[in-house]
N, C-alpha and C positions, 0 to 999 in steps of 0.2 A: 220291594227293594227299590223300585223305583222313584217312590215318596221318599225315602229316604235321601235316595243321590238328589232329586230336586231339591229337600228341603236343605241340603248341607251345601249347596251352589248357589243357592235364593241365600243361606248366610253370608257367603261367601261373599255373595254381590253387596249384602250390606255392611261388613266392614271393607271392601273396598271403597266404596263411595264414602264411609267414613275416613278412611285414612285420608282419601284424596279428597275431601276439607278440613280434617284435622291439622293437616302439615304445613299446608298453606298460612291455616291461621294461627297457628303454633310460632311461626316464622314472624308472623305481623306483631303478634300481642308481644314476644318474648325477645326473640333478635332484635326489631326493631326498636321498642321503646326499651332504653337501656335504665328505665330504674325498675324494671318489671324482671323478676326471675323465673316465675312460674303461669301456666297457665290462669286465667282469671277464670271461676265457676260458669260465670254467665257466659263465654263460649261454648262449654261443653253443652250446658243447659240449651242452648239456642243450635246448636248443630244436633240434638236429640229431638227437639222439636220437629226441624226441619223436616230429618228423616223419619218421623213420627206423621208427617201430615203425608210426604211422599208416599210411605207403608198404606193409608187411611184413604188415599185418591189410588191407591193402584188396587185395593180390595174393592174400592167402588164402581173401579172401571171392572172388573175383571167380573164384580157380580152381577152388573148389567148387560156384560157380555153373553154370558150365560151358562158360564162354567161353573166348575163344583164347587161345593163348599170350603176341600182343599186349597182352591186355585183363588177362590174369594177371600179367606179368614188366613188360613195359616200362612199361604206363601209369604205376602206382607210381615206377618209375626216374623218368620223367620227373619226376614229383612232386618225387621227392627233389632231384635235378639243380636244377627250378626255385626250389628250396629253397637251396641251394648258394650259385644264381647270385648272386640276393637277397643274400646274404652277402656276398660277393666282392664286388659295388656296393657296400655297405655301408663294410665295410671298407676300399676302395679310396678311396671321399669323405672319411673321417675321418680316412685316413691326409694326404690332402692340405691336410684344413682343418688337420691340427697343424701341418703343414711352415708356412702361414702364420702 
């Protein structure tokens, strides 16, 4: 039970950090430049990165720390996943508000 609540709080952490770059840049590419309506691919693609190499340095600190396999592989996954998730909402709301 306890892999479980870590793993679903490690996601949790990673669509937080995504949101809180998503919004910011959402704000810049979209309010800002007013011939721009929608997000541009290559934000998303490059805040996935980001958090993609974040996930990749925190399984390599945590596996030279000398914790588990758990704590080295998954936890990061998670991150990334709740990273993902974030997105897939994202995407999934804007695609709806266009259709209206």
């Amino acid at each position: 039970m306890t892999y479980f609540i870590i793993a679903y709080l490690t996601m949790q952490a990673g669509g937080y950090i995504y949101k809180r770059m998503y919004i910011p840049t959402y704000h810049y590419a979209v309010y800002e430049n007013h011939n721009n309506d929608l997000m541009p691919p290559i934000f998303s693609w490059m805040m996935h990165t980001l958090i993609l190499f974040v996930s990749m340095v925190t399984g390599v600190i945590l596996f030279f720390q000398g914790y588990g396999v758990f704590s080295s592989f998954i936890m990061p996954f998670f991150f990334f996943i709740g990273a993902i998730c974030w997105n897939l909402v994202i995407y999934t709301v804007m695609e709806e508000l266009r259709k209206r």
